[in-house]
Structure formats: structure tokens, C-alpha cells
VOPAGU-2260 file (C-alpha; in pm, 1 decimal, decimal comma):
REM VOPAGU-2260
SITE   aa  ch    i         X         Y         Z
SITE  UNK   A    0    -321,4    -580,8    5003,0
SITE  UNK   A    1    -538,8    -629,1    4699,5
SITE  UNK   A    2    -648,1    -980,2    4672,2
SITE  UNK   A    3    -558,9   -1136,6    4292,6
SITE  UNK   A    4    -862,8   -1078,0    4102,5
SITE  UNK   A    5   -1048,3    -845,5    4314,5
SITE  UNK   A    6   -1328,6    -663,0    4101,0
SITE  UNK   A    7   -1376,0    -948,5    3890,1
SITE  UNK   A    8   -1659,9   -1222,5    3856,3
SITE  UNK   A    9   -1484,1   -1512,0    3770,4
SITE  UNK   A   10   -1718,1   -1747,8    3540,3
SITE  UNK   A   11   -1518,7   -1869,2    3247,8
SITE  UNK   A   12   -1248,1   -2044,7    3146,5
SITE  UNK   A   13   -1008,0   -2046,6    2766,6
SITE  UNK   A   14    -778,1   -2234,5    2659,9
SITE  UNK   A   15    -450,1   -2048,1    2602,5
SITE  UNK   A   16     -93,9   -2070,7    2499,5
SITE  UNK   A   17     135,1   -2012,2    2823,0
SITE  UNK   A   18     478,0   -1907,1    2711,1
SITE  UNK   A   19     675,9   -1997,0    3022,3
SITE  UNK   A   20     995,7   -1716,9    2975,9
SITE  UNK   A   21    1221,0   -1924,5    2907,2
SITE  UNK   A   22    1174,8   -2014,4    2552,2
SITE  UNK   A   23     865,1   -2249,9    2577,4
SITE  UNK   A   24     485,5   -2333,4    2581,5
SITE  UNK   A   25     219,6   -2523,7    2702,3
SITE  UNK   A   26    -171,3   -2487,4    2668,1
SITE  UNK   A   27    -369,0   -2445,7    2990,3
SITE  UNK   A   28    -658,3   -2349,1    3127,3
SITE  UNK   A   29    -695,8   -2001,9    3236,8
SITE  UNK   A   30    -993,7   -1777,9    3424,1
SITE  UNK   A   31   -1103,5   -1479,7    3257,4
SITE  UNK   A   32   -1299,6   -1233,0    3419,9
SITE  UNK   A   33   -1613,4   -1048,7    3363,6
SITE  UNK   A   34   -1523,1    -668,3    3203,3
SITE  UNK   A   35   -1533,4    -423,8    3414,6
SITE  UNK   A   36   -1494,2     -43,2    3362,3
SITE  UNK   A   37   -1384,6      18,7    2977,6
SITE  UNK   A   38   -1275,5    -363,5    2914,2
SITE  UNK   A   39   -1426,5    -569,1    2653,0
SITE  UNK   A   40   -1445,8    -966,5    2662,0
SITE  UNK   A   41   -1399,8   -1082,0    2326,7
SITE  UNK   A   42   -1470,7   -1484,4    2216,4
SITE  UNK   A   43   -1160,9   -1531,2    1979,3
SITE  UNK   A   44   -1222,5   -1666,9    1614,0
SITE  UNK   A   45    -845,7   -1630,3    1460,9
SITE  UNK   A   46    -542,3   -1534,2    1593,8
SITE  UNK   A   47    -199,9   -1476,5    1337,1
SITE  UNK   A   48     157,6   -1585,4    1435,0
SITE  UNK   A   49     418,9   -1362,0    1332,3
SITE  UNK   A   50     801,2   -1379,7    1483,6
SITE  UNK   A   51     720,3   -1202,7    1792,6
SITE  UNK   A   52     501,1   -1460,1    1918,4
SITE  UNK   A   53     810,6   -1684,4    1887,4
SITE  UNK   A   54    1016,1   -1404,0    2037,4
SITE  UNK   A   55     765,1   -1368,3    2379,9
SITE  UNK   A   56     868,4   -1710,1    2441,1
SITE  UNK   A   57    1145,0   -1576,7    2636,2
SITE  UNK   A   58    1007,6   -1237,9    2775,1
SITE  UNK   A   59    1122,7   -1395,3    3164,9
SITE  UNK   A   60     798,7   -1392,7    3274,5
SITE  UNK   A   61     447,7   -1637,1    3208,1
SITE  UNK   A   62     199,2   -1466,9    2968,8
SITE  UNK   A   63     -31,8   -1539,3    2738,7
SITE  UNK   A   64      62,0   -1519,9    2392,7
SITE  UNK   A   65     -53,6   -1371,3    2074,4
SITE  UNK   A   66     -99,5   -1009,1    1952,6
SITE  UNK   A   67    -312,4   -1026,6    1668,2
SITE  UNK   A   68    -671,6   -1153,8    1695,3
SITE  UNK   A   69   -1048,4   -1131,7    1531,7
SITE  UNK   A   70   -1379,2   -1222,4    1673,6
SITE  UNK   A   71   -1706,7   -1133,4    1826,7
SITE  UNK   A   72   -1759,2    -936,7    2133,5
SITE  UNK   A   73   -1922,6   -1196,3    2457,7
SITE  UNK   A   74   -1947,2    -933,3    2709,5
SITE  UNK   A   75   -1897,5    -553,5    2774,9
SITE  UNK   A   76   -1806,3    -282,7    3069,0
SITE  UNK   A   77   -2036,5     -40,0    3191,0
SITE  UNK   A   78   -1779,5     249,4    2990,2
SITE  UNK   A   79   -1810,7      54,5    2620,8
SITE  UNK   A   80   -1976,0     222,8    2386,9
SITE  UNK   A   81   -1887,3     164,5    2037,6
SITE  UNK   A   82   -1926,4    -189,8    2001,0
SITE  UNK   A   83   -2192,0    -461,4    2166,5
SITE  UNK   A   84   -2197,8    -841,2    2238,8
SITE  UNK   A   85   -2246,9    -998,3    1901,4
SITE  UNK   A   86   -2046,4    -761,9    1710,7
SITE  UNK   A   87   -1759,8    -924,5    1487,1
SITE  UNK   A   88   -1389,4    -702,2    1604,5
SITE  UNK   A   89   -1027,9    -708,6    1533,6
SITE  UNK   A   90    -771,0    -578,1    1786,1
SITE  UNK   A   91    -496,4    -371,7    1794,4
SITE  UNK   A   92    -175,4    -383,5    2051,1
SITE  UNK   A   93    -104,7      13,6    2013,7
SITE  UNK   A   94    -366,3     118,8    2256,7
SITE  UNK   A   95    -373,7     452,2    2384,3
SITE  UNK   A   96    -427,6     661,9    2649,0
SITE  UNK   A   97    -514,4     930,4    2512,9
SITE  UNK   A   98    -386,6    1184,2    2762,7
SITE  UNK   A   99     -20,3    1171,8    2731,8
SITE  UNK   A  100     202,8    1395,6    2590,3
SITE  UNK   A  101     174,3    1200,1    2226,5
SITE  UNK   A  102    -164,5    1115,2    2253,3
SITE  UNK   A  103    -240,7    1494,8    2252,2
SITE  UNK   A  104       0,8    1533,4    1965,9
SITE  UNK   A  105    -180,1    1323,7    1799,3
SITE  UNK   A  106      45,9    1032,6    1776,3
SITE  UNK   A  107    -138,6     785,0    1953,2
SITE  UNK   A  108      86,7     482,7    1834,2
SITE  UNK   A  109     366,1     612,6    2052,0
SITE  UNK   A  110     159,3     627,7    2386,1
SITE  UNK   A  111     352,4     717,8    2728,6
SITE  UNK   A  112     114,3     514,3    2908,0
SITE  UNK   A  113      12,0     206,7    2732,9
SITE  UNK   A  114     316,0     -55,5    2753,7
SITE  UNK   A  115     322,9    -369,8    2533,6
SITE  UNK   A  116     447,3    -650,2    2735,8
SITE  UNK   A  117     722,1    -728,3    2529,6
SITE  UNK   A  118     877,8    -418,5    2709,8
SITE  UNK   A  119     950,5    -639,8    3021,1
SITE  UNK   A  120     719,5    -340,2    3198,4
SITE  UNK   A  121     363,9    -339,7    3305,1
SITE  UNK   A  122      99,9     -82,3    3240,0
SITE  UNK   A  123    -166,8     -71,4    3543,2
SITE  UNK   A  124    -319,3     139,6    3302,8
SITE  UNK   A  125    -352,0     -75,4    3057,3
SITE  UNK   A  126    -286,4    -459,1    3146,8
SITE  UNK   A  127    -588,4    -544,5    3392,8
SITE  UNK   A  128    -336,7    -855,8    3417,3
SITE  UNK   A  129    -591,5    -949,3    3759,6
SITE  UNK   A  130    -882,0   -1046,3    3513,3
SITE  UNK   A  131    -696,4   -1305,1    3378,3
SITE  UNK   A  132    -570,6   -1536,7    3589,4
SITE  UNK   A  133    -351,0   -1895,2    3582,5
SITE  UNK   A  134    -410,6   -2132,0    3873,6
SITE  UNK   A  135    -559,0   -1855,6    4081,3
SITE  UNK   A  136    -281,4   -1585,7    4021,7
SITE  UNK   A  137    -260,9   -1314,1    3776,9
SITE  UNK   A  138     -98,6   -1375,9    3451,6
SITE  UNK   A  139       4,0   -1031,6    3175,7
SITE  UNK   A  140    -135,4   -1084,4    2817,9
SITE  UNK   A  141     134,8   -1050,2    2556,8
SITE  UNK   A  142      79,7    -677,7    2413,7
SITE  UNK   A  143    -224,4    -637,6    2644,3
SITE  UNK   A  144    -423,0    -863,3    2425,8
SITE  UNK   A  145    -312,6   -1252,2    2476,7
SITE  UNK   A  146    -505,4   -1350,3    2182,6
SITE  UNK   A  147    -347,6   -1719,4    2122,3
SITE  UNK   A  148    -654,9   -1749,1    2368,9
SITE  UNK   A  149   -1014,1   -1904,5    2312,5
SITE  UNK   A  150   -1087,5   -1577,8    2547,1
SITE  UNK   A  151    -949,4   -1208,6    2573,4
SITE  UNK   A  152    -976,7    -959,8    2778,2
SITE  UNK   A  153    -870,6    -617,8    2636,9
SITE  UNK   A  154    -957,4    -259,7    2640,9
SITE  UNK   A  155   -1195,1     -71,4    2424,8
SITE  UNK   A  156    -925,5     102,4    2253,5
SITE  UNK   A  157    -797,9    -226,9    2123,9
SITE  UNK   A  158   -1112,8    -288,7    1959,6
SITE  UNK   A  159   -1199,0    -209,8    1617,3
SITE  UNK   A  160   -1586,5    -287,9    1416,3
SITE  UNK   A  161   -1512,1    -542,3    1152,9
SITE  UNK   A  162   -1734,4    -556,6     824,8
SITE  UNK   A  163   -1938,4    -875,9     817,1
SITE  UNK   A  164   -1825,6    -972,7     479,6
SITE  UNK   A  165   -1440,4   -1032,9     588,4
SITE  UNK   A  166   -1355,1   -1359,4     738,7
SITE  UNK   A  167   -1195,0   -1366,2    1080,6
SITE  UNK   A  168    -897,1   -1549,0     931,1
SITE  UNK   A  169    -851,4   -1244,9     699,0
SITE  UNK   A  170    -903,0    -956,0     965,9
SITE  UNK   A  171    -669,4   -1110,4    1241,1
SITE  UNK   A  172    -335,9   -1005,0    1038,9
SITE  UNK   A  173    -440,2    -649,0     958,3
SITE  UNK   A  174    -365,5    -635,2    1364,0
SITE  UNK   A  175     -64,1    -646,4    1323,7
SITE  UNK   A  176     110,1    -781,5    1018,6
SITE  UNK   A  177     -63,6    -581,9     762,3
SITE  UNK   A  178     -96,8    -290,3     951,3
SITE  UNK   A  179     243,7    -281,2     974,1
SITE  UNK   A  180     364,5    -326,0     613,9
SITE  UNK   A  181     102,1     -62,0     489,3
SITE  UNK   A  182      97,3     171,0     721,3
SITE  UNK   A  183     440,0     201,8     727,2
SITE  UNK   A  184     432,9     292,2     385,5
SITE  UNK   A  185     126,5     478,8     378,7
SITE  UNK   A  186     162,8     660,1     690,6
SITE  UNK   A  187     519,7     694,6     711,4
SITE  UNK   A  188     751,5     673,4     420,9
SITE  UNK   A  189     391,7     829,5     225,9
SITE  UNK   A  190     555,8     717,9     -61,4
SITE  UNK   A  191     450,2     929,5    -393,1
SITE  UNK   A  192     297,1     808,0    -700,7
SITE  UNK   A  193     572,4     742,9    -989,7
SITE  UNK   A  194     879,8     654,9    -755,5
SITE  UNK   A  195    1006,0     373,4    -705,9
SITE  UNK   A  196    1036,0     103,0    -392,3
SITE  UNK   A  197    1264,6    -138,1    -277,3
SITE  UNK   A  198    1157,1    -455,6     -44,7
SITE  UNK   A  199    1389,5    -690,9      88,7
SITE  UNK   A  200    1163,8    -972,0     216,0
SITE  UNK   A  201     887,2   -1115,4     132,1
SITE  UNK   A  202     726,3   -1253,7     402,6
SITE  UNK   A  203     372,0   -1153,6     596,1
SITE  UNK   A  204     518,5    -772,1     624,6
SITE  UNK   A  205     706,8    -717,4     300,2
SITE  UNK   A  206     387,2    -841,8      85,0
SITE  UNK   A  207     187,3    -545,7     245,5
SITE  UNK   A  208     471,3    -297,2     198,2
SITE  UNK   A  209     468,4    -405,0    -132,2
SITE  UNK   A  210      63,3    -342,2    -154,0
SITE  UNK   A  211     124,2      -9,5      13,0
SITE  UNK   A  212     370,6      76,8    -243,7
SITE  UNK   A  213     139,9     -45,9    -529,0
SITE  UNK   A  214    -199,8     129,5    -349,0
SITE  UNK   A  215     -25,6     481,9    -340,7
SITE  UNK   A  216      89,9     443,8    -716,5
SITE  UNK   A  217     439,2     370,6    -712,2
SITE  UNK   A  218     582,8     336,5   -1042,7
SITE  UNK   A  219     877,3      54,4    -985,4
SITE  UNK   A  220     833,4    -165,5    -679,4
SITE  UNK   A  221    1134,4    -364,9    -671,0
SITE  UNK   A  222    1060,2    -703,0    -441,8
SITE  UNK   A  223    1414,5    -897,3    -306,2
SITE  UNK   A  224    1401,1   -1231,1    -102,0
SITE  UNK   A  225    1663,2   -1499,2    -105,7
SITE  UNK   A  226    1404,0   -1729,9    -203,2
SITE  UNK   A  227    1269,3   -1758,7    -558,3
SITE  UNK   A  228     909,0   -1871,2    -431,0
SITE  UNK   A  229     887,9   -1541,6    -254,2
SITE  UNK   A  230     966,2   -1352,5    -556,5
SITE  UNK   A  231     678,3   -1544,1    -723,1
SITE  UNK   A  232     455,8   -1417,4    -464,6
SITE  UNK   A  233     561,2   -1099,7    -483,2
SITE  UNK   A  234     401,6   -1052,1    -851,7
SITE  UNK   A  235      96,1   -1159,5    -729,5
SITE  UNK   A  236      75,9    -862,7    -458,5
SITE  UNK   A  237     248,8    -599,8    -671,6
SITE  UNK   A  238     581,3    -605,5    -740,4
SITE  UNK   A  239     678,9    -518,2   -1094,2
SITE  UNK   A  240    1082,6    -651,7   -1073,7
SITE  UNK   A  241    1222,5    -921,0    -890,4
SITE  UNK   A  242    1589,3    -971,7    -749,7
SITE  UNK   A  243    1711,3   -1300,6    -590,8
SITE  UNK   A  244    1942,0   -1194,0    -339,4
SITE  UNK   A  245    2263,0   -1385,6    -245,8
SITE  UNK   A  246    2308,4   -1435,7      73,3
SITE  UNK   A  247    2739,9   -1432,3      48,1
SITE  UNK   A  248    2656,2   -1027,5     -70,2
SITE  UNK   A  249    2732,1    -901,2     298,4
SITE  UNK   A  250    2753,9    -547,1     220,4
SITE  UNK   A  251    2515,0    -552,2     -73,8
SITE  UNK   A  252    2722,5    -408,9    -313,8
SITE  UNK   A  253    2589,3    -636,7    -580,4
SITE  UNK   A  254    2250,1    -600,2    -459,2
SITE  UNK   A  255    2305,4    -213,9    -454,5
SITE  UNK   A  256    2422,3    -219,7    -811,5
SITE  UNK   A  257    2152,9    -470,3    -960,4
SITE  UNK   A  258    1847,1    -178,6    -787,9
SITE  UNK   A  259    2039,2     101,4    -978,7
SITE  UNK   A  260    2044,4     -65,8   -1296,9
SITE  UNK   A  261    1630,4     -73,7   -1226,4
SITE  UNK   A  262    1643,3     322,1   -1151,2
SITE  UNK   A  263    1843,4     521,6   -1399,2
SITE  UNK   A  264    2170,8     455,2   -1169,0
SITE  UNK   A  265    2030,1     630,2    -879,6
SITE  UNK   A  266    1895,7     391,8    -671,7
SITE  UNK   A  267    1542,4     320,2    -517,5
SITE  UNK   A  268    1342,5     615,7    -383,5
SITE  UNK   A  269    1205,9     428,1     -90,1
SITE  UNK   A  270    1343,2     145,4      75,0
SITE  UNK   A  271    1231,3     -81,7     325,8
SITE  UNK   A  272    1364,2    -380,8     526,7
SITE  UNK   A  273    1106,7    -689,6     610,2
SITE  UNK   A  274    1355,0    -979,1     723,4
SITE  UNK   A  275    1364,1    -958,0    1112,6
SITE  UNK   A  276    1718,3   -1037,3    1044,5
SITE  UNK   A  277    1954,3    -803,7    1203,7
SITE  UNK   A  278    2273,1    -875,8     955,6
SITE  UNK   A  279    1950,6    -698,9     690,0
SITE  UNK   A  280    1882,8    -390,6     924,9
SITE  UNK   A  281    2070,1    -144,9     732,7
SITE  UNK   A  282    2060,7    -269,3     374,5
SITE  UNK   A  283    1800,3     -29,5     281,8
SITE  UNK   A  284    2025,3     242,6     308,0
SITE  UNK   A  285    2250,9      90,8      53,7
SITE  UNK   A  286    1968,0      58,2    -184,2
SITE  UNK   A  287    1808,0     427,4    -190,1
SITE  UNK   A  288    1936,4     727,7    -396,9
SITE  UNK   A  289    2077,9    1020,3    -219,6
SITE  UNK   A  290    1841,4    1207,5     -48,4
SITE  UNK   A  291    1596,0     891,9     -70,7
SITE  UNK   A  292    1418,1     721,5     268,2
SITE  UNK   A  293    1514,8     369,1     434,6
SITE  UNK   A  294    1291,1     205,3     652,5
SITE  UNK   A  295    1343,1     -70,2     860,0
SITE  UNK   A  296     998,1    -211,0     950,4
SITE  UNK   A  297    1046,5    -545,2    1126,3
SITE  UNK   A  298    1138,4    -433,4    1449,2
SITE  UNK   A  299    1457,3    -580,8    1499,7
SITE  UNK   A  300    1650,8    -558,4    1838,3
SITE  UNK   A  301    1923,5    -627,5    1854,2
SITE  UNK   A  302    2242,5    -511,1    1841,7
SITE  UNK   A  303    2384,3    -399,7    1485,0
SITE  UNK   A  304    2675,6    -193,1    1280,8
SITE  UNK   A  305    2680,0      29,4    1013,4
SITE  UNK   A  306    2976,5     240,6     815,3
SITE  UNK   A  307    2838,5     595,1     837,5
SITE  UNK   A  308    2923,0     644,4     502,1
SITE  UNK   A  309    2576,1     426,0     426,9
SITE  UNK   A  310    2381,1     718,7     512,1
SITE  UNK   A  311    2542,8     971,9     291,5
SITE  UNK   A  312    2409,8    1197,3     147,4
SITE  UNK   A  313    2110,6    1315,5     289,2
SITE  UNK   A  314    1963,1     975,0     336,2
SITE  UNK   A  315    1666,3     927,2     627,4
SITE  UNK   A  316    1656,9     621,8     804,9
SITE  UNK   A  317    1365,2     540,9     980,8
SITE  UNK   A  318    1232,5     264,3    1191,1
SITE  UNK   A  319     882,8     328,3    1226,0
SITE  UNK   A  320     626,9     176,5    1529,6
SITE  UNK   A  321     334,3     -19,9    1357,7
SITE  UNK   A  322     294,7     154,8    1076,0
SITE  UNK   A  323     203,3     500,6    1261,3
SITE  UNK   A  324    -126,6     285,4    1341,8
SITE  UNK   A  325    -390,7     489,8    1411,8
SITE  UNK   A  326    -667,1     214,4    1444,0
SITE  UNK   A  327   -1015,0     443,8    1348,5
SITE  UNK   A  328    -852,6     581,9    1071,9
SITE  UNK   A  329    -623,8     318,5     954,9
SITE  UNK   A  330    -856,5     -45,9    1002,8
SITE  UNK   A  331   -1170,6      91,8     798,4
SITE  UNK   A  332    -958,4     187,0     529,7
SITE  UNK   A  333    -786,1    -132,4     487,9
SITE  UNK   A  334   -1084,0    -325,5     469,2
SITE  UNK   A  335   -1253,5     -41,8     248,9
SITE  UNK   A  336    -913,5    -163,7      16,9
SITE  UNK   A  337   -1003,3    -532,9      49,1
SITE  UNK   A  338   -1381,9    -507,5       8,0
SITE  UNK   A  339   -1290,1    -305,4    -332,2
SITE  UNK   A  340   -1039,0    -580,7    -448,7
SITE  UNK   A  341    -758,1    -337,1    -420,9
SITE  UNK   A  342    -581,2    -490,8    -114,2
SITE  UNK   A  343    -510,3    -863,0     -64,6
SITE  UNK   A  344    -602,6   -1042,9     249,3
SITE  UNK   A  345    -745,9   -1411,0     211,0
SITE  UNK   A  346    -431,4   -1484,8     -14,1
SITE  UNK   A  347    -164,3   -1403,7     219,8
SITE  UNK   A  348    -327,4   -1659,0     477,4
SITE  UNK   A  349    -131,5   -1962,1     307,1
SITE  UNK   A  350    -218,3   -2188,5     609,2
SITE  UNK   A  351    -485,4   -2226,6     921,0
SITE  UNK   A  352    -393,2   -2441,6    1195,1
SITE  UNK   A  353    -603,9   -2545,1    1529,3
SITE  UNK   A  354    -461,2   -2426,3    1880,5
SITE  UNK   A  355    -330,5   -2764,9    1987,9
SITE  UNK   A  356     -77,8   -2707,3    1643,9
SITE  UNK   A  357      83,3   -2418,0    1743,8
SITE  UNK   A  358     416,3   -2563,8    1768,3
SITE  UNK   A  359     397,0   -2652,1    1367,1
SITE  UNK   A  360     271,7   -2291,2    1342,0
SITE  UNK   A  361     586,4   -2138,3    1480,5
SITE  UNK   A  362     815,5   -2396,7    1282,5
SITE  UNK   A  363     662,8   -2306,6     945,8
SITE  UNK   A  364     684,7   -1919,7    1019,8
SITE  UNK   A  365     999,4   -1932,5    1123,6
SITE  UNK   A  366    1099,0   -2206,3     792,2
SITE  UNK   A  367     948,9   -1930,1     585,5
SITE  UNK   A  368     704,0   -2188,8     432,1
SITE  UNK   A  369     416,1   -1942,1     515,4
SITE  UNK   A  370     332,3   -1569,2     446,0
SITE  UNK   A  371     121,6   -1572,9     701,3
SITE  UNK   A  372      -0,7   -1867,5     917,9
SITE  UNK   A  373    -318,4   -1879,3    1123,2
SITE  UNK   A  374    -435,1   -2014,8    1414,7
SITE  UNK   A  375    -808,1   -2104,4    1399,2
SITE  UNK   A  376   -1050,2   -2138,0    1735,1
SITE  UNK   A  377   -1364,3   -2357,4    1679,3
């Protein structure tokens, strides 16, 4: 049997956020290897918190926590090429194989082989779960990545060149968050210039659907959050109407009838849920035209109904992966967007918050008091 750790020179130690699996933390000390083959060691600088960190609190198993991260290389395997130590990064959980049956088809988000922990499963393609260890034994990193770490030990395919002029606390979220929001419009829905968009929520993801929206020309971007200081925000990033939804509308027939009044009776072109609520899951399919395109980006779970007559007539309903994330195509862009002004990134970090304040972190996300909150390593 293969001792824990085996291949690996075992010379520092992080800080880290242990969720335990059953719906709690604590920050420890773990051991993080030297890279080997194609692994990177990356010295984390910022790490966002978005409601799957809360969620891997109770994935049944220790790991390290975190999925979206920025900072600067320490170390490198013999197989890196494309970045060195020194060189500022931001990582990506969709890392591919590039072999598999989708990788070959080109649609590397959806990856055979490379299994974000959050799928209960291990990839011993992809985890390398011995080069980080926890009082001597091997411990998985949430998505591969476990950046709520001062350390991380990823793959090269997680790891993207970051521009010099955009702050760590501003890259981290395009890892996720961002990425998300605009890709899925971008990528997916590919939303054409002159429609018009639908958003319910306006949290970290529904801002950047609503900068997609506004980046690829839509005409009428139509933001809806049961909170009027979300609305406000919503301006700010793009959104040319408001709604304040009421929460006693459970089959959004008021809400339906309040977006056709914005779109010559027809209702929205595009639509896209960005709650994480599973009650919201279907909504957007009460909110686009016939023949129009609901998306429900926030990755809910669990289980949910829906009258069939929602989809008619010739509605698509979609619930893409990451925004179809294709990381060399997708992160340069984005921060081409930002460095032109075009895309917003330092405003939708409303708050930074040391390691040892994660706890508050989580509260605030999950109180809504925060498009996107930040956890800063010094």
C-alpha cells in the first residue's frame, strides 16, 4: 500500500478552513506538498465566498474549503509551462482533462474526468488529495482547489495569467462568481443585441448576468430582487428597469405580468434565475415570451416542481455549468472588459474580511448584506 503522501516533499504548512461534513469549521494547520508532475503551488492572496462554500460544509467528508482564489505562483512541477514562480494567477474549478469524450468536443467545462468535490466522488486524476495533508493523512480540496487556504495545491489547468494591474481581491470572483453570471450569458444564452433580459436576483451572480446582458447590447435588461437595495445596485451594473418582487407572488403571475408590460406584452427574451433558492428555479420560464430562453444559473439542487404548461410554447430551459467556462478564452477577456472600464469588478467586492472572520463572511453572504464578500490572506 501507498504510504499517505508518498511523492511529496513535505516543507510547508497554511492555514486553512476545515469544513468537518457535518455543517461546520475550524482553521488548522495543514502540510502542503512540493508540486510534482503538472501541479502548481500557489501562495493565496484572496479567496471569494459564495453559497457553495456554505453548502461544502456538509459534503460528509473533511476538506478544505473555497473554490475561488487569486495569487502568485511559489513553486512549479517539472510539466508547468505557462506560468513561473512570481507570476500573479487566478484559478478555475472546471479543470479538464482534455482527453475525454467532451474535452475532444470541445466542451471542456463538462469534463468526464475531472470531478469537483462537491460530487461526493474523487478524481485520482485530478485531486492529488496526498499533497495536502491534515495531521499526517490526506485531506480532498473543495473543487480541487481548497483555496480558503494561505496555500494551494492545484493543477496547471486551474491556473490562469492575471494582468498586473487587477487586484487579487478583484480577480478571485471572476473564478467563479463572475464567470458564471457572464459566461452564462455570453456563452450560453449568447443573448443578441436589442432584446431584452430578465434577472431575478441580484446578488454576486445576477450583477454579472446583468453585465453580460449589458456587454452584448441588450436593449431592456430588466433586474428583480425582493430587496430595494439590490435594485439600486442593479443600475449601477446595467440594468435599465427595476421590479421589487413580492415574495407572497408564488407562481409569479404578477411578476409575469409587470415584465410584459416592459416588453410589448410578450415577455422577456432571455431570462435567468440568480437566487440559489429552489421555490425561484423555474420562474424564468414564466417571465420569457414564447419561443424565448430561461436559464437557471445558480446551481440549485434540490428537489423542485413545475406545471408543464410553464414551458409552453417552445420555451428552452437551460441550466448551464459555469458559464460554458472555457478558462483561455473566457479569463483574458473578462479582464480585457475590466481593464477597458466596460466590466465591473472592484465594485462588486462590497467587503474584505481576514481568514480568522470567515464565520461573519458566511453570515453576511448568506444575510444578503454583500454582493460579493472577500476573504483577504496577509
Amino acid at each position: 500500500m501507498t504510504p499517505p503522501g508518498a511523492g511529496y516533499s513535505f516543507r510547508m504548512q497554511a492555514q486553512a478552513a476545515i469544513a468537518d461534513g457535518k455543517g461546520q469549521f475550524a482553521l488548522e494547520r495543514v502540510e502542503v506538498g512540493d508540486p510534482i508532475g503538472d501541479e502548481v503551488l500557489v501562495e493565496i492572496r484572496a479567496a471569494g465566498i459564495c453559497h457553495t462554500d456554505h453548502a461544502s460544509l456538509n459534503w460528509k467528508r473533511p476538506l478544505v474549503m473555497g473554490h475561488e482564489g487569486a495569487g502568485v505562483v511559489r513553486a512549479i512541477g517539472p510539466q508547468v509551462r505557462h506560468v513561473q514562480p512570481g507570476d500573479s494567477v487566478v484559478l478555475n474549478w472546471a479543470i479538464p482533462c482534455g482527453k475525454c469524450f467532451q474535452c475532444q468536443r470541445g466542451e471542456t467545462v463538462l469534463c468526464e474526468d475531472s470531478k469537483p468535490a462537491y460530487v461526493m466522488e474523487r478524481s485520482a486524476a485530478h485531486a492529488h488529495p496526498e499533497g495536502t495533508t491534515l495531521n499526517g493523512r490526506p485531506v480532498d480540496r473543495s473543487f480541487n482547489l481548497g483555496t480558503l487556504s494561505s496555500l494551494a495545491l492545484v493543477r496547471a489547468a486551474a491556473v490562469t495569467p492575471l494582468p498586473n494591474d487587477v487586484p487579487f481581491t478583484s480577480a478571485c470572483i471572476v473564478g467563479c462568481g463572475v464567470m458564471t453570471g457572464f459566461g452564462s450569458v455570453v456563452n450560453v444564452a449568447k443573448v443578441a443585441a436589442g432584446s431584452s433580459v430578465a434577472v431575478v436576483g441580484c446578488g454576486g451572480v445576477g450583477l454579472n448576468v446583468i453585465q453580460g446582458a449589458r456587454l452584448n447590447g441588450a436593449a431592456k435588461i430588466i433586474a428583480i430582487d425582493l430587496r430595494g437595495s439590490g435594485l439600486e445596485q442593479s443600475r449601477k451594473f446595467g440594468a435599465t428597469h427595476t421590479l421589487l418582487a413580492d415574495a407572497g407572488d408564488r407562481d409569479f403571475e404578477r411578476l409575469a405580468a409587470d415584465v410584459k408590460q416592459l416588453t410589448d406584452g410578450r415577455g422577456a427574451d432571455y431570462a435567468f434565475e440568480a437566487t440559489a433558492v429552489p421555490a425561484l428555479a423555474f420562474a424564468p420560464l414564466r417571465l420569457v415570451r414564447n419561443g424565448g430562453m430561461a436559464l437557471q444559473v445558480s446551481g440549485i439542487n434540490d428537489p423542485v416542481t413545475v406545471p408543464m404548461q410553464w414551458f409552453m410554447w417552445n420555451k428552452t430551459y437551460v441550466t448551464p455549468l459555469y458559464g460554458a467556462c472555457s478558462p483561455t478564452r473566457d479569463f483574458p477577456r473578462i479582464f480585457q472588459h475590466y481593464q477597458r472600464g466596460a466590466l465591473k469588478l472592484d465594485e462588486l467586492v462590497t467587503r474584505t474580511y481576514p481568514l480568522e472572520k470567515l464565520g461573519q463572511a458566511l453570515a453576511d453572504m448568506l444575510a444578503g448584506r454583500n454582493a460579493k464578500g472577500v476573504i483577504v490572506f496577509d
